[in-house]
C-alpha positions as CSV (number, residue, x, y, z in Angstrom):
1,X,7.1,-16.1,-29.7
2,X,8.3,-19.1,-28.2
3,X,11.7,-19.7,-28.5
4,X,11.4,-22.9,-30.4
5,X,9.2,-21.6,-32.7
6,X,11.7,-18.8,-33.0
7,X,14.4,-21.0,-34.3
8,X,12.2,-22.9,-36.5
9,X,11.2,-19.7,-38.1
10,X,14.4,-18.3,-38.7
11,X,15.5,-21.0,-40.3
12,X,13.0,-20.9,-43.0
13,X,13.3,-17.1,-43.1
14,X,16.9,-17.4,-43.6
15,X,16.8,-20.2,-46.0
16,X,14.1,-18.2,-47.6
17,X,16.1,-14.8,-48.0
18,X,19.3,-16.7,-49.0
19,X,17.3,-18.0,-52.4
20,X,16.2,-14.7,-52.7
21,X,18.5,-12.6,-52.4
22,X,21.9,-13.0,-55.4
23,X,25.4,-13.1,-54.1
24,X,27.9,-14.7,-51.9
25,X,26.3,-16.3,-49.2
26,X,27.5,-14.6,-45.8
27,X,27.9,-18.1,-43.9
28,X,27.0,-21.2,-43.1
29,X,24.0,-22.9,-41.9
30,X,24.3,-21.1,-38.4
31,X,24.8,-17.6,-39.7
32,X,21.5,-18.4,-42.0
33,X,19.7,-19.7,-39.1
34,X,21.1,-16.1,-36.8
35,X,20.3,-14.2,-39.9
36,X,16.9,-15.2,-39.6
37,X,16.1,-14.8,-36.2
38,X,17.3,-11.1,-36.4
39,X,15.4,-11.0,-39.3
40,X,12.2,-11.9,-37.4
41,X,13.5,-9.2,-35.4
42,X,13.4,-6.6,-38.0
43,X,10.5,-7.5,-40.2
44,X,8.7,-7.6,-36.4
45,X,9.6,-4.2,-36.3
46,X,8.8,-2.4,-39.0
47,X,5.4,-4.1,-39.7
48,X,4.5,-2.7,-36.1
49,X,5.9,0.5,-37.3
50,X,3.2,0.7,-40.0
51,X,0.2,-1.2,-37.7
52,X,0.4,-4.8,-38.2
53,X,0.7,-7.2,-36.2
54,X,4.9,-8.5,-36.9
55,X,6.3,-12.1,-36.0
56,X,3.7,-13.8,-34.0
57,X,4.4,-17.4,-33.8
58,X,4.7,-20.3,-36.2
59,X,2.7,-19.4,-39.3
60,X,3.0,-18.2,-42.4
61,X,2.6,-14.7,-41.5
62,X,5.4,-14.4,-39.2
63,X,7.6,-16.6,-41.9
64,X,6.5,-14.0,-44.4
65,X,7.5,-11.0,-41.9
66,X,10.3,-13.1,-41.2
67,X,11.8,-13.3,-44.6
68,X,11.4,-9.4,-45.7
69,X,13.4,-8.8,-42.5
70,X,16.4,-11.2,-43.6
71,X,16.1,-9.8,-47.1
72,X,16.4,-6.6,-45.9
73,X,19.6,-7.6,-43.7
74,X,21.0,-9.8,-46.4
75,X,20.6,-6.1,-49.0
76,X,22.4,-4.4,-46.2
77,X,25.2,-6.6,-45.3
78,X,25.8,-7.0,-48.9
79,X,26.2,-2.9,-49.1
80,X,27.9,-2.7,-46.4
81,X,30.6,-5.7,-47.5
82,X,31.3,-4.0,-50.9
83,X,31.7,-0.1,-49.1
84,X,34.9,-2.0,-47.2
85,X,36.2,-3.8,-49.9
């Protein structure tokens, strides 16, 4: 994936998983945008895990993908915040 297209991405995903997911929001605008481009990342990687085909470009498939992978990051950092609190 280009890395334009990466950015672009991200952004939605992370805007995406920020609506989704309930609490304090970790950052900014830049740690939404990081969160989802390692979300792209992530939801890459486990879709290939189970066959499919994971963040392939700019489409609705790969902001899908995308987004479950910032979800899932979001769920974690969220667990992780409140175990060191």
């Amino acid at each position: 994936m280009g890395l334009i297209s990466w950015v672009v991405v991200g952004t939605i995903a992370g805007l995406l998983a920020r609506r989704i997911v309930p609490g304090p929001d970790p950052g900014r605008f830049v740690v939404t945008v990081i969160l989802g481009m390692a979300g792209a990342s992530v939801g890459g990687f486990m879709v290939g895990v189970i066959g499919g085909a994971g963040a392939t470009g700019f489409n609705l498939w790969s902001i899908f993908v995308a987004t479950l992978g910032a979800v899932l990051l979001l769920y974690v950092y969220g667990f992780v915040a409140r175990r060191t609190a």
